[in-house]
The first five atom37 places (N, CA, C, CB, O) and aatype in JSON, in Angstrom:
{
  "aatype": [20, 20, 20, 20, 20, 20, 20, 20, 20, 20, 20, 20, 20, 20, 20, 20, 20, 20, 20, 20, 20, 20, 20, 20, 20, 20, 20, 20, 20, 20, 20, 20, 20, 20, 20, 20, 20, 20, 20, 20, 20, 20, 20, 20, 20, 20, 20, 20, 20, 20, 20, 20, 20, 20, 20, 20, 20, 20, 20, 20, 20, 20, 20, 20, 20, 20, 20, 20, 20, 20, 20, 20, 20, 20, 20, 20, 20, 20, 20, 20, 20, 20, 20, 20, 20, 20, 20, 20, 20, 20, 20, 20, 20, 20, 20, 20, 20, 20, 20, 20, 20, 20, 20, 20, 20, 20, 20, 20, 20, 20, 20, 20, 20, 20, 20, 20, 20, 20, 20, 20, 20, 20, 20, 20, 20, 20, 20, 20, 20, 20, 20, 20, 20, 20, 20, 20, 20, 20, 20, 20],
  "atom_mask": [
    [1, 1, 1, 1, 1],
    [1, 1, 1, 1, 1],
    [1, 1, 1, 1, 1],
    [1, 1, 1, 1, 1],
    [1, 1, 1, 1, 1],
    [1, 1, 1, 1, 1],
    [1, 1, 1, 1, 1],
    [1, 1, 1, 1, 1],
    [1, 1, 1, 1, 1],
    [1, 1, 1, 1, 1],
    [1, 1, 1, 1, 1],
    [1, 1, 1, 1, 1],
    [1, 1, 1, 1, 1],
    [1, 1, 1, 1, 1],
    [1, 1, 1, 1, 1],
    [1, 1, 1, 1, 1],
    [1, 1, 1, 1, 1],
    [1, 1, 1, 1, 1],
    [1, 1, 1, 1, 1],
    [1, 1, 1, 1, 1],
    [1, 1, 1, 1, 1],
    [1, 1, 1, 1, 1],
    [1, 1, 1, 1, 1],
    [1, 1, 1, 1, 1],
    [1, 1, 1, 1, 1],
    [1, 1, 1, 1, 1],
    [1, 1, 1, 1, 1],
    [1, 1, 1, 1, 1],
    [1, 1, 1, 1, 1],
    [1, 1, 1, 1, 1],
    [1, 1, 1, 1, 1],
    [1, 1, 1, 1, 1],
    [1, 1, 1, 1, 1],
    [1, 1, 1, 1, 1],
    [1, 1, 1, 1, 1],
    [1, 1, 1, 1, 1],
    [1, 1, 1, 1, 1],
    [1, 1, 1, 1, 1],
    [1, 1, 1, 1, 1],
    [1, 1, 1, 1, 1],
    [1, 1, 1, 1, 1],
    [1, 1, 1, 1, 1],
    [1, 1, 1, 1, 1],
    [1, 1, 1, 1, 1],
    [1, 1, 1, 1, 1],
    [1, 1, 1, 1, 1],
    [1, 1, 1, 1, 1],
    [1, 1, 1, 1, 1],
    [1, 1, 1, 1, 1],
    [1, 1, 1, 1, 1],
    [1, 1, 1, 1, 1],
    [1, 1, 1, 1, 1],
    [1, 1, 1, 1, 1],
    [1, 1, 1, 1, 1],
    [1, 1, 1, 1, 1],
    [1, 1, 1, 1, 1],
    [1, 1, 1, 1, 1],
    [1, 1, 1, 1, 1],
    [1, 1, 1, 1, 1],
    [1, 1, 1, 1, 1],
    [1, 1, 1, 1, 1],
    [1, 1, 1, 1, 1],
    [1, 1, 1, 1, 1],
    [1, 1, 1, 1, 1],
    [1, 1, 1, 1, 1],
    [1, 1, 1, 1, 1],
    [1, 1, 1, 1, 1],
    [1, 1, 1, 1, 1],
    [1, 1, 1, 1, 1],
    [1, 1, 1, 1, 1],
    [1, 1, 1, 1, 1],
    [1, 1, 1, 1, 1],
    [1, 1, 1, 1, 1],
    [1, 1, 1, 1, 1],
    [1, 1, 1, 1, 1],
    [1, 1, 1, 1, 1],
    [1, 1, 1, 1, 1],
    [1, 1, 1, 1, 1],
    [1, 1, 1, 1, 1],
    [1, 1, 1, 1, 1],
    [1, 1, 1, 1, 1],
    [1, 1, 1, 1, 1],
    [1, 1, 1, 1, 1],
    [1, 1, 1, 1, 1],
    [1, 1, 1, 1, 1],
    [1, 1, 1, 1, 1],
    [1, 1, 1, 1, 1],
    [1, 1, 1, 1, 1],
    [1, 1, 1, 1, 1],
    [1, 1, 1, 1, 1],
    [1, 1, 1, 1, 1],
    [1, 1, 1, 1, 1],
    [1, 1, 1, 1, 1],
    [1, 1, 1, 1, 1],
    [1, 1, 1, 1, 1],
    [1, 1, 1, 1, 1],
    [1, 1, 1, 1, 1],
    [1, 1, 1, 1, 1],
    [1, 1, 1, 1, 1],
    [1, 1, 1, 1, 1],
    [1, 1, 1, 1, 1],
    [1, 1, 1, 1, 1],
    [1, 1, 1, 1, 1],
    [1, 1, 1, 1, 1],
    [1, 1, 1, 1, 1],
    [1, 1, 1, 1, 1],
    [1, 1, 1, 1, 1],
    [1, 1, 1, 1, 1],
    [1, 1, 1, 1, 1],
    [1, 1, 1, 1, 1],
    [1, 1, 1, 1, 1],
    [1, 1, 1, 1, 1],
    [1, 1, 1, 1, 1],
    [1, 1, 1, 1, 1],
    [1, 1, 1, 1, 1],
    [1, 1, 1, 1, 1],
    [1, 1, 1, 1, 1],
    [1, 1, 1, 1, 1],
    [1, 1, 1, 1, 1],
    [1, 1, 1, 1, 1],
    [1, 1, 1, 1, 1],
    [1, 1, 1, 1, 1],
    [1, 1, 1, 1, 1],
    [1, 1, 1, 1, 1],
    [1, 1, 1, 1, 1],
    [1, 1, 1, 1, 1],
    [1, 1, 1, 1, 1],
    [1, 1, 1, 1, 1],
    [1, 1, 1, 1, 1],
    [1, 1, 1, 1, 1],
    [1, 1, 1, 1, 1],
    [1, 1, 1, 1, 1],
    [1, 1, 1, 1, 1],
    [1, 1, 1, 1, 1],
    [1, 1, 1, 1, 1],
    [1, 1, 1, 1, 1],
    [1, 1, 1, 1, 1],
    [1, 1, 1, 1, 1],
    [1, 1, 1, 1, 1],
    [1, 1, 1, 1, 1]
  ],
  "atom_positions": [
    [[51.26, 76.76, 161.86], [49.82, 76.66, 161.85], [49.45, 75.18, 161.8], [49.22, 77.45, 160.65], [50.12, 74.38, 161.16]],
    [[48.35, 74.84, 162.5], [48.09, 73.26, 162.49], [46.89, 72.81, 161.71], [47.87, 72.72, 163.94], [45.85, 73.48, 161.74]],
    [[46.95, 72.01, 161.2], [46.25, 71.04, 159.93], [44.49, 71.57, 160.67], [46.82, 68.61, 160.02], [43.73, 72.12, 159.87]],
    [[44.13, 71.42, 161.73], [42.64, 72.27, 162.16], [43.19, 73.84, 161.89], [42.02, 71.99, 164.2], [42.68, 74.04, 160.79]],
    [[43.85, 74.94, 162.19], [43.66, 76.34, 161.21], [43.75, 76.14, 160.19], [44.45, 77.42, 161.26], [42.63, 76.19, 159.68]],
    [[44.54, 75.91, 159.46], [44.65, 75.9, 157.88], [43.39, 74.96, 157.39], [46.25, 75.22, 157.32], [43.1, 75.06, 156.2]],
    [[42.63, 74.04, 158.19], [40.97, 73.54, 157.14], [40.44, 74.75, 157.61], [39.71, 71.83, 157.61], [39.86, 75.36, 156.7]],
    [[40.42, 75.43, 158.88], [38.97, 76.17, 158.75], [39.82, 77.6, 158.12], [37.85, 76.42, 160.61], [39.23, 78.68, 158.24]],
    [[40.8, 77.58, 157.65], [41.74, 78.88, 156.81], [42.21, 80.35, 158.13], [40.31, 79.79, 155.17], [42.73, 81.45, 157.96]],
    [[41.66, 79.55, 159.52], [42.53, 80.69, 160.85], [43.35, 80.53, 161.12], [42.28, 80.92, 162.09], [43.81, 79.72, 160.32]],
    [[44.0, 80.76, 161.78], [44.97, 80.07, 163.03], [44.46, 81.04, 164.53], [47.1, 80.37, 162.58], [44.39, 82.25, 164.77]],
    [[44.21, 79.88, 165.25], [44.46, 80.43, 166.48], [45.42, 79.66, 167.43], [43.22, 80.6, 167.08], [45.54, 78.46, 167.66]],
    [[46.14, 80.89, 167.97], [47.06, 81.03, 168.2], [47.04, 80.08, 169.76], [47.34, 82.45, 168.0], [47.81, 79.12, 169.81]],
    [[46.2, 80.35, 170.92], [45.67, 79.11, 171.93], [45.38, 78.29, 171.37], [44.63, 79.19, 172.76], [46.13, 77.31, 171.42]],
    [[44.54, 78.22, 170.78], [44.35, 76.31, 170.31], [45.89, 75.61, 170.07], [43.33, 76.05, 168.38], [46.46, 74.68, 170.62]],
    [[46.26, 76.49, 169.0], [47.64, 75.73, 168.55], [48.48, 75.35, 169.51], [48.49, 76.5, 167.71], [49.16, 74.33, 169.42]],
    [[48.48, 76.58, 171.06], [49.32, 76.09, 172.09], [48.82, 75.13, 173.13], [49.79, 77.14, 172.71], [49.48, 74.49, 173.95]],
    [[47.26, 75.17, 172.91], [46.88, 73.64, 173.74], [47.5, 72.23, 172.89], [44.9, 73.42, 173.81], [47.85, 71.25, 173.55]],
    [[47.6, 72.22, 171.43], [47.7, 71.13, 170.98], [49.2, 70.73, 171.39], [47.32, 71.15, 169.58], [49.61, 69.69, 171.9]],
    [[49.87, 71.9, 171.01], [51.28, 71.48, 171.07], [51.65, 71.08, 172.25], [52.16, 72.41, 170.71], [52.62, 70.32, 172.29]],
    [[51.11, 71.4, 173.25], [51.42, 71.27, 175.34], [50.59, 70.04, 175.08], [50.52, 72.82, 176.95], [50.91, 69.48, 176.12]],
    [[49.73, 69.14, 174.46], [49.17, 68.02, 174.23], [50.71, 67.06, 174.07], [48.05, 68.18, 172.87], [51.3, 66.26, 174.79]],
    [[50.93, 67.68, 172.65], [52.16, 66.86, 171.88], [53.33, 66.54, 173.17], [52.99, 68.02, 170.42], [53.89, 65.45, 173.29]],
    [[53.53, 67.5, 173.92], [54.43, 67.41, 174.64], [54.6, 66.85, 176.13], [54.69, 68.38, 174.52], [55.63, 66.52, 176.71]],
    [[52.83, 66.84, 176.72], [52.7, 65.75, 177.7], [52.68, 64.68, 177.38], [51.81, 65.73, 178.37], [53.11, 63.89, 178.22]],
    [[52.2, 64.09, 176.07], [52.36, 62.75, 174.94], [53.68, 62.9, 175.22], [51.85, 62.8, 173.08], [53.85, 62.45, 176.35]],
    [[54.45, 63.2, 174.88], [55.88, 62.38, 174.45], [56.79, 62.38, 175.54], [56.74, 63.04, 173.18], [57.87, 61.8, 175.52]],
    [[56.16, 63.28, 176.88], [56.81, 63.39, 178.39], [56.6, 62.1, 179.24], [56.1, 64.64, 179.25], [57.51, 61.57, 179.88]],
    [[54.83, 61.5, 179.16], [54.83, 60.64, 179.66], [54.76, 59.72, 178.46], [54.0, 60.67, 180.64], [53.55, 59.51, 178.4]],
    [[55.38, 58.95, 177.35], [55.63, 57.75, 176.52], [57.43, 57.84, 177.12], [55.17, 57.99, 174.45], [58.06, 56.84, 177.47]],
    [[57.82, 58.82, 177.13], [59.46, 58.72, 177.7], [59.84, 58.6, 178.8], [60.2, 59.66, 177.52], [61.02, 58.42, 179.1]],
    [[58.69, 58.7, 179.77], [58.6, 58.91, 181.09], [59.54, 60.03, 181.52], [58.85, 57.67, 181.77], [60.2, 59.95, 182.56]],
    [[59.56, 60.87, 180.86], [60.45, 62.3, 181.19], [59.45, 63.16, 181.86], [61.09, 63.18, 179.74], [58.25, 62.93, 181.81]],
    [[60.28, 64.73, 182.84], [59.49, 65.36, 182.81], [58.66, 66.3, 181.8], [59.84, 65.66, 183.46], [59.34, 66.72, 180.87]],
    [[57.63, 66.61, 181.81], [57.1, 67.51, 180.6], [58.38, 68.57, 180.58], [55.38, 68.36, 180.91], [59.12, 68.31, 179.63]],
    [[58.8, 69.59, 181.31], [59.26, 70.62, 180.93], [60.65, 69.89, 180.32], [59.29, 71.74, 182.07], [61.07, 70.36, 179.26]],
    [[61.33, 68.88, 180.86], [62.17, 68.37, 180.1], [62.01, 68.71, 178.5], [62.11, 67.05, 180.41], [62.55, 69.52, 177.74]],
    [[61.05, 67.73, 178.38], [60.86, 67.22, 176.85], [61.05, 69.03, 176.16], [58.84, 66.21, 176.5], [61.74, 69.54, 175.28]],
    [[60.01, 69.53, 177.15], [59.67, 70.99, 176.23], [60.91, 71.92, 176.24], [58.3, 71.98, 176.93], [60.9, 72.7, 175.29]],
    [[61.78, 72.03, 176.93], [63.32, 72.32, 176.64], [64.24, 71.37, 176.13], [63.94, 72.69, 177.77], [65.42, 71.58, 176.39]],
    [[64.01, 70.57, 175.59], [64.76, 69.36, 174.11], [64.52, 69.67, 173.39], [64.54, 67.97, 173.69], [65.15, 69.24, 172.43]],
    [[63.28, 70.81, 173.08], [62.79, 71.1, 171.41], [63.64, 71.9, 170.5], [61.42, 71.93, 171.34], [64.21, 72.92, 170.89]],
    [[63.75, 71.46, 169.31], [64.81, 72.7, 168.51], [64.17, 73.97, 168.42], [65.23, 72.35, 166.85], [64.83, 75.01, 168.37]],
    [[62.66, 73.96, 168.38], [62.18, 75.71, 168.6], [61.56, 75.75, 169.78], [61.05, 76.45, 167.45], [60.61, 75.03, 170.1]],
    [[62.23, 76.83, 170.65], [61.2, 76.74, 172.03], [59.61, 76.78, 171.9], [61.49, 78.02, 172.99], [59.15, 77.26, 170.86]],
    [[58.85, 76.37, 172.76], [57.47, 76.56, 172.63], [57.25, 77.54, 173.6], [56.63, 75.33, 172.8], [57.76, 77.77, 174.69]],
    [[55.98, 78.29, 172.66], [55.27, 79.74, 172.95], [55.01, 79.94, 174.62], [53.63, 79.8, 172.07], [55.33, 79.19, 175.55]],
    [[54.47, 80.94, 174.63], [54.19, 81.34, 176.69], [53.35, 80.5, 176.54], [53.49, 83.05, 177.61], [53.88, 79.45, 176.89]],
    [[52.68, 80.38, 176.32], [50.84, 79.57, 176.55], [51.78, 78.0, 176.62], [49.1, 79.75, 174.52], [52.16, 77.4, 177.63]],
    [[51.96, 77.65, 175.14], [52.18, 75.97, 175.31], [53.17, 75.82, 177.08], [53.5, 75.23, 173.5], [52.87, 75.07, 178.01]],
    [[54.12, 76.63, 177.02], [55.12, 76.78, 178.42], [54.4, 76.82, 179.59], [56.01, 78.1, 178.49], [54.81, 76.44, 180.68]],
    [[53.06, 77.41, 179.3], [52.64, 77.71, 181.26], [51.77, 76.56, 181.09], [51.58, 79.52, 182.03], [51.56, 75.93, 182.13]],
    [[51.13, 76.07, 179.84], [50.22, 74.87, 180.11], [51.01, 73.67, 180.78], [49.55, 74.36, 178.73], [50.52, 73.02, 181.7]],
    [[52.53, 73.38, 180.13], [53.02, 72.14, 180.47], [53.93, 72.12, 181.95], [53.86, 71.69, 179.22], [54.19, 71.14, 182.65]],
    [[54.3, 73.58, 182.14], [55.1, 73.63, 183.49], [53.7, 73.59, 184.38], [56.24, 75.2, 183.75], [53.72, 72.91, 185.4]],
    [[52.76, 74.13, 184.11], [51.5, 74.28, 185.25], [51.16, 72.49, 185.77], [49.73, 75.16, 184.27], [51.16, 71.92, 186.86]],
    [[50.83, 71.95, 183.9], [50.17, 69.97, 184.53], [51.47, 69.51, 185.52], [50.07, 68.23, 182.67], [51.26, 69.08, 186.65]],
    [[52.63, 69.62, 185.06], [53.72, 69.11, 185.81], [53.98, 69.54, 187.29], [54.82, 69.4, 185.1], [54.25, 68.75, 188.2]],
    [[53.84, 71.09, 187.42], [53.97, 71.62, 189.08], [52.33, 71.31, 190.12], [54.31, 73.75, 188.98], [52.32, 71.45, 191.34]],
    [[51.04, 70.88, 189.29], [50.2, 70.95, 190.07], [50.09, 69.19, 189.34], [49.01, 72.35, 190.04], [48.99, 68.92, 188.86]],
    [[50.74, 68.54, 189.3], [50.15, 67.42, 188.84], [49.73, 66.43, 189.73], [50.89, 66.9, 188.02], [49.1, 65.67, 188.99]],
    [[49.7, 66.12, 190.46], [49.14, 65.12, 191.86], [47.42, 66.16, 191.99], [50.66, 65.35, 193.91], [46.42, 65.66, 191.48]],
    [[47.37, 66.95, 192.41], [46.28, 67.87, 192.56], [44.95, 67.25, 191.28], [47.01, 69.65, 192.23], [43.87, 66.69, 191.5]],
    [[45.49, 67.57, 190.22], [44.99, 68.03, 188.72], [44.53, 66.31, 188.55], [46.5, 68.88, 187.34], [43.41, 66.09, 188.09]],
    [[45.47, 65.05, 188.95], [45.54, 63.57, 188.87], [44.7, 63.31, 190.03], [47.05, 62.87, 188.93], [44.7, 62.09, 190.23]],
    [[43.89, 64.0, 190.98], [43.33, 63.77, 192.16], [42.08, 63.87, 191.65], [43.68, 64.61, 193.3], [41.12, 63.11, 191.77]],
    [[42.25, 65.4, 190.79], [40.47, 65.6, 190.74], [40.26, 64.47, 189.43], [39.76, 67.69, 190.22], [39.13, 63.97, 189.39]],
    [[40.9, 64.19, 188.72], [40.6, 63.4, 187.53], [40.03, 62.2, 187.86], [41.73, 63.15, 186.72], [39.16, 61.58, 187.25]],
    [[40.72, 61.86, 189.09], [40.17, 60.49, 189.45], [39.2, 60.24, 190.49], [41.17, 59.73, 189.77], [38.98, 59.1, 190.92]],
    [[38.6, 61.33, 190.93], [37.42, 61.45, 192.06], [36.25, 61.84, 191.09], [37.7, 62.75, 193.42], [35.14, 62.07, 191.57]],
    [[36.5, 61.93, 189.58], [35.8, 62.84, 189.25], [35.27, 61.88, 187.68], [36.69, 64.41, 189.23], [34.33, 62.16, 186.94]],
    [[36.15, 60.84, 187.58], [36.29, 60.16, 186.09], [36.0, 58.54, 186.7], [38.17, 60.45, 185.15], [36.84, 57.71, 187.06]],
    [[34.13, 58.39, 186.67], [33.52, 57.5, 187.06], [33.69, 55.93, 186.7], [32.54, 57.94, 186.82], [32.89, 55.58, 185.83]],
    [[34.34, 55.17, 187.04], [34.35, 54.0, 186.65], [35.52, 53.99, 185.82], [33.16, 53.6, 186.07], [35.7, 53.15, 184.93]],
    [[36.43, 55.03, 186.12], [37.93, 54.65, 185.23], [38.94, 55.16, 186.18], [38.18, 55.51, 183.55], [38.53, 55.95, 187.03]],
    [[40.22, 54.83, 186.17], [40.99, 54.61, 186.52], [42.18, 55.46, 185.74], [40.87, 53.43, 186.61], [42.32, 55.13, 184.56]],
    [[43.12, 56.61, 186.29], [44.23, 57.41, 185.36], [44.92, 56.31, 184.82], [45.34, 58.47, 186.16], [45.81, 56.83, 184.14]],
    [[45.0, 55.44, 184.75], [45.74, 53.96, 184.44], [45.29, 53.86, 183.13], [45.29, 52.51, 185.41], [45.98, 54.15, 182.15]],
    [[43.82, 53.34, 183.07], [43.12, 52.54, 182.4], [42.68, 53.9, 181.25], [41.88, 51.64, 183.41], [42.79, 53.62, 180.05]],
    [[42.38, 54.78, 181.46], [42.15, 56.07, 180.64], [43.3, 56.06, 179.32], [42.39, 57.54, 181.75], [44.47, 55.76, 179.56]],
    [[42.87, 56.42, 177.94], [43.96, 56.61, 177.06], [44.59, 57.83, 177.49], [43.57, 56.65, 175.64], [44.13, 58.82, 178.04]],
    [[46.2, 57.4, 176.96], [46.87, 58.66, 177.35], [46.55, 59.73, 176.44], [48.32, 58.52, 177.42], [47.08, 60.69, 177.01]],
    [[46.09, 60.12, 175.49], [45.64, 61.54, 175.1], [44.62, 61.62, 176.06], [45.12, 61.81, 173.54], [44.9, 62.43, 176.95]],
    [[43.43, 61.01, 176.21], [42.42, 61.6, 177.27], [43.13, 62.09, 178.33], [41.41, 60.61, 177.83], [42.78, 63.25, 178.54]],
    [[44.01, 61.7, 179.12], [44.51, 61.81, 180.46], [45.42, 63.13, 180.27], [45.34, 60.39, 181.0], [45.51, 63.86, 181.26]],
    [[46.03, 63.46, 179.22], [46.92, 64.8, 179.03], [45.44, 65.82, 178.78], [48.3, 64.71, 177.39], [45.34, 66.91, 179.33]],
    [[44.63, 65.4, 178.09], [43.91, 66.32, 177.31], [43.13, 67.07, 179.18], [42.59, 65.3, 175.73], [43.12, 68.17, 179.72]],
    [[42.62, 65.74, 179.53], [41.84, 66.37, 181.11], [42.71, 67.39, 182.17], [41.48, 64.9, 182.21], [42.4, 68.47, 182.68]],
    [[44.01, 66.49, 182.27], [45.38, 67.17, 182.94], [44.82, 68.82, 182.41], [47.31, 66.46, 182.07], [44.15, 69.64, 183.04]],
    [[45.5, 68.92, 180.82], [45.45, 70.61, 180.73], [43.81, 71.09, 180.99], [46.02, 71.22, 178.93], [43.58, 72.23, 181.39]],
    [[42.97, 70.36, 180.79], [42.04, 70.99, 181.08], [41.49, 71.89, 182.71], [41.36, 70.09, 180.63], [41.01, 73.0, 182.95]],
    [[41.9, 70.64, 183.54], [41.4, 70.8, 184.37], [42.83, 72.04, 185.25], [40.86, 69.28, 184.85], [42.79, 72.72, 186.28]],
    [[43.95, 71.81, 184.19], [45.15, 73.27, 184.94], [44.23, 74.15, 184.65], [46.97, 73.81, 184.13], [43.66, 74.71, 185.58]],
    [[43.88, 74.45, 183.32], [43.25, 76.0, 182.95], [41.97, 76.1, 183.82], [42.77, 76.22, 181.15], [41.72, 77.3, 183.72]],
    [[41.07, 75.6, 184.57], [40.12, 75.66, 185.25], [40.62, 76.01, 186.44], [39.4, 74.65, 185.2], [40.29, 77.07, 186.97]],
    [[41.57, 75.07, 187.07], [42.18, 75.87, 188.61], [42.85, 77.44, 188.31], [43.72, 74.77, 189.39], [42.41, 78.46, 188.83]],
    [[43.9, 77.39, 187.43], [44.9, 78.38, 186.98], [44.56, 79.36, 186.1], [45.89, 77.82, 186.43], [45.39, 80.25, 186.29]],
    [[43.53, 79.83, 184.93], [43.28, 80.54, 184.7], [42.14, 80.95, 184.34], [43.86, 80.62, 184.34], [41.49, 80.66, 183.33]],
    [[41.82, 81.85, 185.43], [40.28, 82.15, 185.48], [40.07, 83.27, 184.25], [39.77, 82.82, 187.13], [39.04, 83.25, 183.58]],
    [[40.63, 83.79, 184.13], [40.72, 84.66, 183.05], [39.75, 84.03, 181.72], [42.35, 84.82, 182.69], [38.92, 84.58, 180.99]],
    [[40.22, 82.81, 181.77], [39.35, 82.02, 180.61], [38.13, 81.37, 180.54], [39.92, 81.13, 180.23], [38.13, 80.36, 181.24]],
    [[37.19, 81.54, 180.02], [36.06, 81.32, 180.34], [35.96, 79.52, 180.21], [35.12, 82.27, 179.42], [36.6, 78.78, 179.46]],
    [[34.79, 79.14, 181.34], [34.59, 77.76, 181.31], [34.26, 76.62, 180.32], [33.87, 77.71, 181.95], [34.6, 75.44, 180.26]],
    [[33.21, 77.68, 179.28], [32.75, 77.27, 178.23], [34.13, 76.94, 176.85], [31.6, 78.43, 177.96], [34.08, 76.09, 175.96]],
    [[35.29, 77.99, 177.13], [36.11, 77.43, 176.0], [36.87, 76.46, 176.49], [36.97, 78.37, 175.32], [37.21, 75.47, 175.85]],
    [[37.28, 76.8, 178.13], [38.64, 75.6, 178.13], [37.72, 73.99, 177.77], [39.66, 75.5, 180.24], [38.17, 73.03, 177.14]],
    [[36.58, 74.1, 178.29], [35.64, 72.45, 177.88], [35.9, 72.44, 176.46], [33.6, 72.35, 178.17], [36.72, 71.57, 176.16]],
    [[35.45, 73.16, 175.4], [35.43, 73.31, 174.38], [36.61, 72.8, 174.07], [35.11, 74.38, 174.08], [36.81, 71.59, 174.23]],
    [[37.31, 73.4, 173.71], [38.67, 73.1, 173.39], [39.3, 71.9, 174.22], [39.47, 74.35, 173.6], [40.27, 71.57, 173.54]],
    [[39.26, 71.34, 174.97], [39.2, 70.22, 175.59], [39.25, 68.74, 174.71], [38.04, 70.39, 176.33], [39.99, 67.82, 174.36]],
    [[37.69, 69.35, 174.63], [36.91, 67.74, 174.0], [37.27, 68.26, 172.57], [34.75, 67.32, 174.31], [37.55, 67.24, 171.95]],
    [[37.38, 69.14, 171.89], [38.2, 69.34, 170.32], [39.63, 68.35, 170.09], [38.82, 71.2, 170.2], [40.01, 67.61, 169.18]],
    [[39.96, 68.6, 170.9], [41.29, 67.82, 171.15], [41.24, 66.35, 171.23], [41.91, 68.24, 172.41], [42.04, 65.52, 170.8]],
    [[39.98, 66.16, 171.95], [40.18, 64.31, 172.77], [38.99, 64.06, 171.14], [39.06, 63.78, 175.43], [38.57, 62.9, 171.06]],
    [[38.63, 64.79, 170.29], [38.11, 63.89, 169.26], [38.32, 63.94, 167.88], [36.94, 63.91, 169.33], [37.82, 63.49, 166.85]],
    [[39.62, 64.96, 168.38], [40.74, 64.89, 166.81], [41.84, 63.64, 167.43], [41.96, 66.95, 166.35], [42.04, 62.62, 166.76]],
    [[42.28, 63.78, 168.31], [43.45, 62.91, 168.49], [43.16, 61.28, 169.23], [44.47, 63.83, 169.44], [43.93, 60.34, 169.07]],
    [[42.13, 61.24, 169.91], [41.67, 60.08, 170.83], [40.55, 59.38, 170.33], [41.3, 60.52, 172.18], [40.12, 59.88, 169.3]],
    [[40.11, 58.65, 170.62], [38.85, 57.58, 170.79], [38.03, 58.25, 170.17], [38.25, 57.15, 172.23], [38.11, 59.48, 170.15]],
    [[36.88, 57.44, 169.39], [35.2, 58.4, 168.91], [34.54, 58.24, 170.26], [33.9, 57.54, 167.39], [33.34, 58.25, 169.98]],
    [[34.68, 58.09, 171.63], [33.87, 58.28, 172.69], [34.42, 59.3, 173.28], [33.69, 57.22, 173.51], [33.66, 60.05, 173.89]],
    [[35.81, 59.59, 173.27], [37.04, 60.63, 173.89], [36.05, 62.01, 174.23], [38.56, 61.07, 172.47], [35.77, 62.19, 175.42]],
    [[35.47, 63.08, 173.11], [35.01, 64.08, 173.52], [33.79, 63.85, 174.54], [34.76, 64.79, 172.44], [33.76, 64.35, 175.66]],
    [[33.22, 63.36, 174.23], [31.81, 63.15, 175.74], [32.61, 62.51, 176.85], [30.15, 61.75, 175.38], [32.27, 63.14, 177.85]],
    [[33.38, 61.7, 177.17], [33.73, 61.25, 177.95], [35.0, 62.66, 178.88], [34.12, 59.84, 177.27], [35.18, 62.77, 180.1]],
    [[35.53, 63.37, 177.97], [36.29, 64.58, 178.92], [35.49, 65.73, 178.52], [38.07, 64.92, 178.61], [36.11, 66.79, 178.43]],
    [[34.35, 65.72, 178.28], [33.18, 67.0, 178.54], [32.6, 66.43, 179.78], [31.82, 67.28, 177.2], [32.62, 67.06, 180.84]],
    [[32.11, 65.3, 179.68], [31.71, 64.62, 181.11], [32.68, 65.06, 182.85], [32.0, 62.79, 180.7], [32.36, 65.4, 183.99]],
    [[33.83, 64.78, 182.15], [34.95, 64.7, 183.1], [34.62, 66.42, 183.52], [36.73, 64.18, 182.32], [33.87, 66.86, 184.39]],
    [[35.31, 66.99, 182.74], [35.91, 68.4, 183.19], [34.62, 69.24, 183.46], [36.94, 69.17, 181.96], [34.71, 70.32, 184.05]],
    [[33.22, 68.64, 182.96], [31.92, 69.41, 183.58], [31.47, 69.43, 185.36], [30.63, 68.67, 182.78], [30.82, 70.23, 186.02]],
    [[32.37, 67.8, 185.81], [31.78, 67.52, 186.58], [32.72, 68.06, 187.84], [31.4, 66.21, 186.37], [32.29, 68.25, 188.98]],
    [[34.04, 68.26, 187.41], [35.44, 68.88, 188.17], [35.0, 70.52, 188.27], [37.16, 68.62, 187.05], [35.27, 71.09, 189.33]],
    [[34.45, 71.15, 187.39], [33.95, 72.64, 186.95], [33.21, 72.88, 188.59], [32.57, 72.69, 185.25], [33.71, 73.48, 189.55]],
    [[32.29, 72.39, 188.53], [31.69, 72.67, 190.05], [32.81, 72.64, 191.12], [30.54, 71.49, 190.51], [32.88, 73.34, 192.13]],
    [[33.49, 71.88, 190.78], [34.5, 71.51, 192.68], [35.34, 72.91, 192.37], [36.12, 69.43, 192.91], [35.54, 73.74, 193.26]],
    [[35.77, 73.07, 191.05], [36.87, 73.76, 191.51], [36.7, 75.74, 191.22], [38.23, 72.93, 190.59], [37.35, 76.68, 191.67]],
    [[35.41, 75.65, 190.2], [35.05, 77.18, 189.91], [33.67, 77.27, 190.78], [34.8, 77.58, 188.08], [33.25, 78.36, 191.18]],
    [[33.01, 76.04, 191.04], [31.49, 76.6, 191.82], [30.74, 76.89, 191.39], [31.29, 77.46, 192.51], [29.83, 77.56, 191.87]],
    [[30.94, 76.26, 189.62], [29.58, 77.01, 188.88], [28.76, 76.14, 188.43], [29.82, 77.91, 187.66], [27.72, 76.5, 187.87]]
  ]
}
């Protein structure tokens, strides 16, 4: 359970596997490994969810790094902190890849992420991002 379930006394069980597929594009690109690498080095495998989030940024990643940067005004995937840039990556997989999930949480949970772990500008700046990718890639 992660330090956000245990304050608000839940656990949910997606959140926990967005964070951890966070942890693990963090330490894929600081090693310059592939993600699924890193995520088969772990001593406990990680869950289906954390697994399809990090094999998904890695198999669609040029795509997912295309819209980020047609779409993330006046910055550069370079110049972007790397939690923002993992945090948009999964965001913008679950927007192509699973429609199943509604638009309103993957944003949500998104910018939860980029303003526990990143910058105090991080959440507006990938609500900005992934609002403006939402149209190209769901049409809504």
């Amino acid at each position: 359970m992660t330090r956000r379930a245990r304050a608000i006394g839940q656990e949910d069980e997606r959140s926990d596997a967005r964070e951890r597929a966070l942890i693990l594009l963090y330490e894929a690109e600081s090693k310059s490994m592939a993600p699924t690498d890193v995520a088969e080095a772990q001593v406990l495998v990680p869950d289906e969810l954390t697994r399809l989030l990090v094999t998904g940024v890695e198999q669609q990643g040029r795509e997912i790094d295309d819209l980020i940067a047609a779409h993330a005004k006046g910055w550069t995937l370079q110049r972007m902190p790397t939690i923002d840039r993992n945090v948009l990556r999964i965001g913008v997989f679950e927007l192509m890849s699973r429609p199943e999930v509604p638009v309103a949480v993957i944003i949500d949970e998104a910018v939860e992420l980029a303003k526990r772990f990143s910058t105090d500008d991080s959440g507006k700046f990938v609500n900005g991002v992934l609002s403006a990718i939402v149209v190209k890639v769901r049409g809504a």
